[in-house]
C-alpha positions in Angstrom: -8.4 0.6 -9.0 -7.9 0.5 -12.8 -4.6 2.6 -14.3 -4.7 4.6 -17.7 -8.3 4.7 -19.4 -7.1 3.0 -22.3 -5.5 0.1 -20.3 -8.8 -2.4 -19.7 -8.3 -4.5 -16.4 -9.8 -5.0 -13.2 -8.2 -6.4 -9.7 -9.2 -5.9 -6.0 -7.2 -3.5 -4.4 -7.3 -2.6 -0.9 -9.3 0.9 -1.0 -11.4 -0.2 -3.7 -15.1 1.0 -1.7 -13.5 3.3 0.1 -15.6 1.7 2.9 -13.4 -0.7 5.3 -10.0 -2.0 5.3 -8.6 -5.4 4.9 -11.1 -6.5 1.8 -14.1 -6.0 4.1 -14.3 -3.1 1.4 -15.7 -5.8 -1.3 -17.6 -7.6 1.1 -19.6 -4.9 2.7 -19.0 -1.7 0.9 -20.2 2.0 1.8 -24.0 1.0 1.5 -23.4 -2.5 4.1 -25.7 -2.5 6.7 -26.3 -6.0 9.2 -24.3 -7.8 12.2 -24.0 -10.5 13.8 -26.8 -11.6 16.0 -25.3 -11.9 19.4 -23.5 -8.2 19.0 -25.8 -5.6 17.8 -28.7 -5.4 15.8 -29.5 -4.8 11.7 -31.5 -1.4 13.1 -28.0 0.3 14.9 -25.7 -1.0 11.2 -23.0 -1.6 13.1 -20.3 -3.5 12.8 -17.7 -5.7 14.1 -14.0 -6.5 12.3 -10.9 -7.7 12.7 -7.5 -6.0 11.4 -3.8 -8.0 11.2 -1.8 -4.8 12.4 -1.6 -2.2 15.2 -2.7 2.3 13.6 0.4 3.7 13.5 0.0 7.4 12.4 -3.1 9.0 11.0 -0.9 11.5 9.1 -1.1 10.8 5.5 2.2 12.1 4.6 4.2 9.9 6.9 2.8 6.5 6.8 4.5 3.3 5.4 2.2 0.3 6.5 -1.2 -0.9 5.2 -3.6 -1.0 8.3 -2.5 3.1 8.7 -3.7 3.3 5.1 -6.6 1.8 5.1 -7.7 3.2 8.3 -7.1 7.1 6.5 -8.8 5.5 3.5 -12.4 5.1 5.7 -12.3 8.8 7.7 -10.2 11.3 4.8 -11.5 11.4 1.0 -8.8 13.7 -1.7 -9.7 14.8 -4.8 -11.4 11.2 -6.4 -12.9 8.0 -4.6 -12.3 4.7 -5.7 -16.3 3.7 -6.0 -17.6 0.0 -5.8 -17.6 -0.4 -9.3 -13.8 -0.1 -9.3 -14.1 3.2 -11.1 -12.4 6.9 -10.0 -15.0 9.3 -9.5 -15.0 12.4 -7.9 -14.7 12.9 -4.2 -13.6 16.2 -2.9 -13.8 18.0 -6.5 -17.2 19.3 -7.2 -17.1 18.5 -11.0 -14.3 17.4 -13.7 -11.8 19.2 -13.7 -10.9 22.0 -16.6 -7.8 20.2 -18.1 -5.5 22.9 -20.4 -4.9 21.7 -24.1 -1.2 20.6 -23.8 -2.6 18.2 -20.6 -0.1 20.2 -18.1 -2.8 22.7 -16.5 -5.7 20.7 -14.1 -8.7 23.1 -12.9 -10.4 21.9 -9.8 -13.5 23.1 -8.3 -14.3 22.1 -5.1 -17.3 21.2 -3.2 -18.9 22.5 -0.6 -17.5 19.6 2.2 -16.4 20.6 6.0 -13.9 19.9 8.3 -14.7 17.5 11.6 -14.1 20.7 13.5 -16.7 22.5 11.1 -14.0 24.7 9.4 -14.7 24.3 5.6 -12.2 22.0 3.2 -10.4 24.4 1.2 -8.2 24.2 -1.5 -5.3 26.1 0.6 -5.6 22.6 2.7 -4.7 21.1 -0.7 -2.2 22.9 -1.5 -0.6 22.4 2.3 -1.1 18.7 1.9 0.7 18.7 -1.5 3.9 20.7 -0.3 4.2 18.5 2.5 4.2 15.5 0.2 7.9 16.8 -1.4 9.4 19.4 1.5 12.4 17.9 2.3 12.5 19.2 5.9 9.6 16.8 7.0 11.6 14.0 6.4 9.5 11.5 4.2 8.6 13.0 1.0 6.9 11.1 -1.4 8.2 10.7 -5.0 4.8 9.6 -6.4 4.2 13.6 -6.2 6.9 13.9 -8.9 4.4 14.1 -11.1 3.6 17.9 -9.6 5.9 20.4 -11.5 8.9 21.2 -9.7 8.1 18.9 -6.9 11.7 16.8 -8.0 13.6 19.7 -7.7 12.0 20.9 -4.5 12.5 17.2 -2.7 16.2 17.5 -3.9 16.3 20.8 -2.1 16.9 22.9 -5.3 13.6 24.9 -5.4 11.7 26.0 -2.4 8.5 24.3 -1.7 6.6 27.5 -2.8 7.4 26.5 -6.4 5.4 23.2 -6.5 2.8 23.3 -9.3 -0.2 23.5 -6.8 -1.5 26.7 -6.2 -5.2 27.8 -4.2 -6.9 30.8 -7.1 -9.3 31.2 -4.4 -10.9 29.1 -1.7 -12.5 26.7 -4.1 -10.3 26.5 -6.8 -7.2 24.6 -6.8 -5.0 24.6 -10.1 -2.6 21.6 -10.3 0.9 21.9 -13.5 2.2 19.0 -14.1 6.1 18.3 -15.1 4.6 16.1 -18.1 1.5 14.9 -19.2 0.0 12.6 -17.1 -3.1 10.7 -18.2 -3.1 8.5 -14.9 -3.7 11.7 -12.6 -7.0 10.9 -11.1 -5.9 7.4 -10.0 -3.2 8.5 -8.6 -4.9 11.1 -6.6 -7.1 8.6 -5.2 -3.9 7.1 -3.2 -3.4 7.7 0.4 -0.6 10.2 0.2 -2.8 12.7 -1.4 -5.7 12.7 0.9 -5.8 16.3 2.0 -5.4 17.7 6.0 -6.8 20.8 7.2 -3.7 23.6 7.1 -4.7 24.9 10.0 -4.6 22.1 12.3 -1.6 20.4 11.1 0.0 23.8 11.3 -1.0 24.2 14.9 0.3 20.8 15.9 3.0 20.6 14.4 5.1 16.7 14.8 2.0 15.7 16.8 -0.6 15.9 14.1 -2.1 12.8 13.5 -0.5 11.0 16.5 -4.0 10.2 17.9 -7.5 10.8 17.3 -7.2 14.5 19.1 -5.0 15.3 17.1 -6.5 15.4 13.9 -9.4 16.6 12.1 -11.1 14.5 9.1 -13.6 14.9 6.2 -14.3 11.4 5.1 -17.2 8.7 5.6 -16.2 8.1 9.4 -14.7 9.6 12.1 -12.0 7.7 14.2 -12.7 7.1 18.1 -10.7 5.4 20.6 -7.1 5.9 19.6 -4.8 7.8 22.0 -1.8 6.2 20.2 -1.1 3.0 21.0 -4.4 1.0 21.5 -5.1 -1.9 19.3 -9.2 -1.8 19.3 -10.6 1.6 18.2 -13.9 2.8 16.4 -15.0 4.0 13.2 -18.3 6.3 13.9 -20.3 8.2 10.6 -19.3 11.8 10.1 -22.7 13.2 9.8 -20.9 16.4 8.1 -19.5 14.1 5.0 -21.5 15.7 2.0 -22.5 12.2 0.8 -23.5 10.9 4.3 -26.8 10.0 2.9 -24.9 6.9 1.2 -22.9 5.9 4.3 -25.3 3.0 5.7 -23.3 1.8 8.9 -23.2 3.9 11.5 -20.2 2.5 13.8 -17.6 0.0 12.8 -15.5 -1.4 15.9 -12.0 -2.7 14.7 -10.0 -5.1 16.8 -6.0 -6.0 16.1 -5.8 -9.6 16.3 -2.3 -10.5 15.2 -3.3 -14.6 15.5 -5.4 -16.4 13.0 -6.8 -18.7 15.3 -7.9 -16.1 18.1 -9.5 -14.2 15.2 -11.3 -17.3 14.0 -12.4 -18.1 17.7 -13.8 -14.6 17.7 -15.9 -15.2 15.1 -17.4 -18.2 15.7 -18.4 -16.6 19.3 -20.1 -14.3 17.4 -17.9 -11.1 18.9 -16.6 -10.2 15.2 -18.1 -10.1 11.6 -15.6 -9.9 9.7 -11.8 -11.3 9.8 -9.3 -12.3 7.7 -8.0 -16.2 7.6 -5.3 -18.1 6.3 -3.2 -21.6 6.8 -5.2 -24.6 8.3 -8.4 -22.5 9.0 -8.8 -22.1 5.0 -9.5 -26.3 4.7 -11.4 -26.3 7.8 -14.2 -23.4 6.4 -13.7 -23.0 2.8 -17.0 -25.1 2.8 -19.2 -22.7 5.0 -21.4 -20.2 3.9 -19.9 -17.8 5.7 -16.5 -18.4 3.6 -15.1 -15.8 1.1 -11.6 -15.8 -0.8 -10.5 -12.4 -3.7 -7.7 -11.5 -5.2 -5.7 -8.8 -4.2 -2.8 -6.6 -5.9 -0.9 -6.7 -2.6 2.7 -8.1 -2.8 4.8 -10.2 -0.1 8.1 -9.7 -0.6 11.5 -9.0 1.2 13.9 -6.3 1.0 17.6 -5.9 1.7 20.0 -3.2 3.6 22.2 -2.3 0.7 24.0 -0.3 3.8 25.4 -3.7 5.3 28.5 -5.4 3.5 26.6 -9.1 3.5 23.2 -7.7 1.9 25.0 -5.4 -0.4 26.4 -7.9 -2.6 24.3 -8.4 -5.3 25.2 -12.1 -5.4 23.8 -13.0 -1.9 20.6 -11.0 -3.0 20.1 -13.2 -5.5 21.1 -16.5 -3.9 18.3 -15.9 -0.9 15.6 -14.8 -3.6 15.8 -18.2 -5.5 16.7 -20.5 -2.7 13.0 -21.1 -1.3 10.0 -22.8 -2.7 6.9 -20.4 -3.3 5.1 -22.6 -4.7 5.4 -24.9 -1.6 4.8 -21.7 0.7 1.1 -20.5 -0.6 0.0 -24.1 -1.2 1.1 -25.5 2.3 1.6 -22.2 4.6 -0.5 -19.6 3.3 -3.8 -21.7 2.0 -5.8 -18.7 1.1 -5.3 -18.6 -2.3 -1.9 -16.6 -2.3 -0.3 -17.0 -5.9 4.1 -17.2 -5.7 5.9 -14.1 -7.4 8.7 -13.8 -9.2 9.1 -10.2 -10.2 7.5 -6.4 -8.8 4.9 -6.5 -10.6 1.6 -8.2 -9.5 -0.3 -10.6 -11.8 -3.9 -9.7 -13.4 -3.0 -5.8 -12.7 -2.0 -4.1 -16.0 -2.5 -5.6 -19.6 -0.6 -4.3 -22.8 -3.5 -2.8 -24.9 -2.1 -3.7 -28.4 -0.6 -7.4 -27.2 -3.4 -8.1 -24.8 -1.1 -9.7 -22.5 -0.6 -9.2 -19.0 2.5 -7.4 -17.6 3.8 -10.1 -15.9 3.1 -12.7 -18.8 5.5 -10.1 -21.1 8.1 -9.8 -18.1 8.6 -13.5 -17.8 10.1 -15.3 -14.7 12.7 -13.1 -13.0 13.5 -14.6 -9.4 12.0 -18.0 -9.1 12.7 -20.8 -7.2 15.9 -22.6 -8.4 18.2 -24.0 -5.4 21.1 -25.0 -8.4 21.0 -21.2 -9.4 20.9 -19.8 -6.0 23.7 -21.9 -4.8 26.2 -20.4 -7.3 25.0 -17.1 -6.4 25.7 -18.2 -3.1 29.3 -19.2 -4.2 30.0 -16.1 -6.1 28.9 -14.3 -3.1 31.1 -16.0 -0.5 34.2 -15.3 -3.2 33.9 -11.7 -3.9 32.6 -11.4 0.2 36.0 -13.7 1.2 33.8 -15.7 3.6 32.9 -19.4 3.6 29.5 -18.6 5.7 27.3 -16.1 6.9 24.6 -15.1 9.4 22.0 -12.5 8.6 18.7 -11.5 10.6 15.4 -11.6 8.9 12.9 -8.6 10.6 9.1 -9.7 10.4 6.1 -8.1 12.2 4.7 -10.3 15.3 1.5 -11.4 13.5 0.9 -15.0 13.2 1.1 -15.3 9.1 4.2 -12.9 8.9 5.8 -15.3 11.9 5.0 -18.7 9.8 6.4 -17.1 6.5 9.2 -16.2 8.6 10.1 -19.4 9.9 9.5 -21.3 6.5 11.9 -19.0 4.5 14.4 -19.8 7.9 13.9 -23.4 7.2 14.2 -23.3 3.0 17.3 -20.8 2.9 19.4 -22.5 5.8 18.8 -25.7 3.8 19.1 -25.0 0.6 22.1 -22.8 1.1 24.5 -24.4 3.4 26.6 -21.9 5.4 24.3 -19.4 5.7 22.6 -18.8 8.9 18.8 -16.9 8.8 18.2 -15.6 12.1 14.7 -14.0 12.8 13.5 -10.8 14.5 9.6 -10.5 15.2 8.4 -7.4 16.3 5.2 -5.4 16.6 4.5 -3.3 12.9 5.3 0.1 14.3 8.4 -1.2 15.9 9.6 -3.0 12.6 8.6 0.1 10.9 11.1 2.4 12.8 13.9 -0.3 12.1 13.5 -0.2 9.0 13.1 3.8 8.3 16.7 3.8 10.6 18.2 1.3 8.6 18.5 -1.2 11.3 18.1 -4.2 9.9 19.6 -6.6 7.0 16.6 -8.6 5.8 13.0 -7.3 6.5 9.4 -9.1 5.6 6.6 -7.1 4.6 3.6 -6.9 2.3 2.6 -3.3 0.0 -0.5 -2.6 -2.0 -0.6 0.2 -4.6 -2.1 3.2 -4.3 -3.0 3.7 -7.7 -3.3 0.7 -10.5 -0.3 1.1 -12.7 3.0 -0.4 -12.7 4.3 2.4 -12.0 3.4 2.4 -8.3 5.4 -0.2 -7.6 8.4 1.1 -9.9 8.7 4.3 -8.7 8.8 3.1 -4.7 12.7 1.7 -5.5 13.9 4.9 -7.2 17.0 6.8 -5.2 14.9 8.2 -2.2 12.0 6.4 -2.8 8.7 5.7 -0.7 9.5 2.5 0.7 13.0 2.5 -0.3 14.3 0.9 3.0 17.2 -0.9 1.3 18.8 2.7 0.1 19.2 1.3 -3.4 20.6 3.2 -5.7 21.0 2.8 -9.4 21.0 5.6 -11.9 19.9 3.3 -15.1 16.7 2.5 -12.9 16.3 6.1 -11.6 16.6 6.8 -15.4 14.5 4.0 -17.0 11.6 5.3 -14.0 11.9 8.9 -14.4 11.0 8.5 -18.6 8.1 6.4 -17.7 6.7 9.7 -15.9 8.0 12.4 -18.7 9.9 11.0 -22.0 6.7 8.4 -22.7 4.2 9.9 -20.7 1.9 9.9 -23.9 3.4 7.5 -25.5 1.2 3.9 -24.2 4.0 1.6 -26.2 6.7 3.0 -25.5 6.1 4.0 -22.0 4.7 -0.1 -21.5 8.4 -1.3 -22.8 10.2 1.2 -20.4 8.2 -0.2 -17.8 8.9 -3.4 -18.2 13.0 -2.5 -19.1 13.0 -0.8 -15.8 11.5 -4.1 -13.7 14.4 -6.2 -15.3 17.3 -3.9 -14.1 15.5 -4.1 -10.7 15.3 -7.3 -11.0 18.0 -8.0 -11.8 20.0 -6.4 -8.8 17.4 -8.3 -6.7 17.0 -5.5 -4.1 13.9 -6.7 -3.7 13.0 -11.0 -2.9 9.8 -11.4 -4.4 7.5 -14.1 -2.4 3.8 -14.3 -3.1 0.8 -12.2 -4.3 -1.7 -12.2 -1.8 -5.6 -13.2 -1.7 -7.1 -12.5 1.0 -9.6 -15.7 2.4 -12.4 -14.2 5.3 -15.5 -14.9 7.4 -18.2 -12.9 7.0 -21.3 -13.7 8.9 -24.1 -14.2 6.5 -26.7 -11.3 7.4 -24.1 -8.6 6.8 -25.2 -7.8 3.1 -23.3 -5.7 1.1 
């Protein structure tokens, strides 16, 4: 995804086709068609994949992990697609919109599109959608829909949901008010959060929707099959009702969790998978075989602290752990699949300053990089103003293999480099690391996140008070503040909006909330008559 028109760039993302998950979206795309030979045949376009983590909600407005995402990316479409030229175009809306002359006032038309259950796709269902996004009664409300008028307000609980700048003129036409100007609406509205669900069947379900296949209808490319809930192989089958079918060449895709590297490689080379992701040793051992691939991706490793526990709440220690392990070291020797280290929010090649030319991280400099000197008199400062000569904290991870060996190697590199400090670890499947985090169970936790939409203020706006993946419960009004004139204050304003965003990074950074790892590429086999 690109952000603002008048910010050139270009970077893989992870819904770029809006095709299949895990950067099979590059390799194969909407129009893909082929297998591999011992599984099915060119004539039935089917498909075989691999996926690192476990579904763990179809419900758009209460997801948190990547494989959910990228699963709702394949079977849902909102307003805009992401096409496979990495441009926005329009999905759900019929034609561009009818934007009002102060850039507040968005016009929609829809298409004709239906329902898996044949009901039409109306813009009530975007309306419901939207209000569920910001009503504080359903428990995760998404600040990215700030940019909705009202919608601030109405997740703060001062306005009822009724108020939210969305409103249905009739069954095709929705009408979206903005708080502020906001050029980078139709990127946004490509993002998983705003993919729409039918009113009436989330309605009648209540908690359950999107708990399993049953419980949900769709209007994307594909329909789901196979998941009651809890099973980690399920199947992607074409929705012969999507109005651009037509373009939709495979006909099934069957998607197996493998949480190990090496079972997934041993998969592929018996010819029972496609496609699947790779990493560490396997890298060296194919990186010369045709069926090798390796992209960059905008998805960021990183880990985040409990601000709620005294240990992780002092702003020392946070900084002490986030320079006191080699990065470098860690994508060279661990990762091996082209992973780049990170030192700030912001990922690298993703947003360029129009008048400098410069990329955002290039202006932002170094923020948290490795330095065991630095991070040992963090680690001193911290034991002072704590009143403890040592500590023990517990690192959460999920149970795949790569997020188990980044695990252990930031285990090794802290215990060493900071002596006294003791870096226990806690794997556990996704979902269950998931609800420990969203209940505040944890001090440390390990994960990767990938934008929705390409503009630095994705990743900003996740760490204001109450934000989207906000696990740590940080809380700093200059950041809220320095965010919140990103959206309004300099909404038009390109320069000055570009310095507020990198101002608000440094505070961030600063309070090192979040321990920034590596960038990810993703390295994958791909068996060479799946063409693309």
């Amino acid at each position: 995804m690109k952000t603002m028109n008048e910010m050139k760039r270009r970077i893989v993302m992870k819904k770029t086709t809006k095709m299949l998950a895990t950067s099979l979206l590059v390799a194969v795309g909407l129009a893909a068609c082929g297998s591999n030979s011992s599984s099915s045949t060119n004539a039935a376009n089917r498909l075989t994949m691999t996926t690192f983590g476990e579904l763990t909600t179809l419900d758009s407005a209460d997801y948190d992990d990547v494989p959910s995402s990228d699963m709702m990316g394949q079977i849902f479409e909102g307003l805009y697609r992401v096409a496979a030229n990495n441009k926005v175009e329009l999905g759900m809306a019929a034609q561009e919109p009818k934007v009002s002359e102060d850039g507040l006032v968005y016009t929609f038309t829809l298409r004709d599109a239906k329902w898996s259950d044949g009901s039409a796709v109306k813009a009530q269902d975007f309306v419901f959608t939207y209000r569920k996004l910001v009503n504080p009664q359903e428990g995760h409300v998404a600040q990215s829909a700030d940019v909705f008028k009202n919608a601030k307000k109405i997740r703060s609980g001062e306005l009822p949901v009724e108020e939210l700048g969305v409103k249905a003129l009739d069954d095709k036409t929705l009408e979206i008010t903005l708080e502020n100007p906001a050029p980078y609406l139709p990127k946004l509205l490509t993002g998983s959060r705003f993919l729409p669900q039918s009113e009436a069947v989330a309605q009648k379900l209540g908690d359950q929707y999107g708990s399993n296949v049953s419980n949900v209808v769709v209007n994307g490319p594909f329909k789901l099959e196979g998941w009651t809930g809890s099973e980690l192989t399920w199947k992607l089958v074409k929705n012969a009702d999507y109005w651009d079918a037509s373009n939709v060449a495979l006909n099934e895709v069957t998607v197996n969790v493998s949480k190990e590297v090496a079972t997934s490689v041993q998969l592929f080379d018996s010819k029972q998978v496609q496609y699947t992701t790779i990493s560490d040793q396997f890298v060296d051992q194919y990186k010369s075989q045709p069926t090798f691939h390796a992209q960059p991706k905008a998805t960021m490793g990183y880990m985040s602290f409990n601000t709620l526990k005294p240990t992780t709440a002092n702003q020392h220690f946070r900084r002490a752990i986030a320079m006191a392990y080699d990065k470098q070291a860690l994508t060279n020797n661990v990762l091996k699949d082209g992973s780049i280290p990170s030192t700030g929010l912001i990922p690298k090649s993703f947003a360029t300053n129009e008048a400098t030319g410069k990329d955002f991280v290039d202006e932002s400099g170094d923020f948290l990089k490795f330095d065991v000197q630095e991070a040992q008199k963090e680690w001193e400062l911290a034991k002072k103003e704590l009143g403890v000569s040592e500590a023990t904290v517990t690192l959460l991870t999920s149970d795949t293999g790569t997020s188990k060996l980044v695990g252990e190697y930031l285990q090794a590199q802290i215990q060493k480099n900071l002596p006294g400090v003791t870096f226990k670890l806690q794997p556990v499947p996704l979902k269950n690391r998931l609800e420990l985090q969203r209940a505040s169970d944890f001090d440390i936790f390990y994960g990767t996140w990938a934008p929705d939409y390409q503009d630095p203020l994705n990743f900003l706006e996740q760490y204001i008070t109450g934000g989207g993946i906000n696990f740590a419960k940080y809380s700093n009004p200059e950041y809220d503040k320095a965010v919140d004139a990103v959206k309004s204050t300099y909404a038009t304003q390109p320069e000055n909006r570009w310095n507020q965003m990198l101002a608000a990074e440094k505070i961030i950074m600063n309070d090192a909330v979040v321990a920034p790892i590596y960038q990810a590429s993703q390295s994958y086999l791909l068996a060479e008559n799946v063409k693309g």
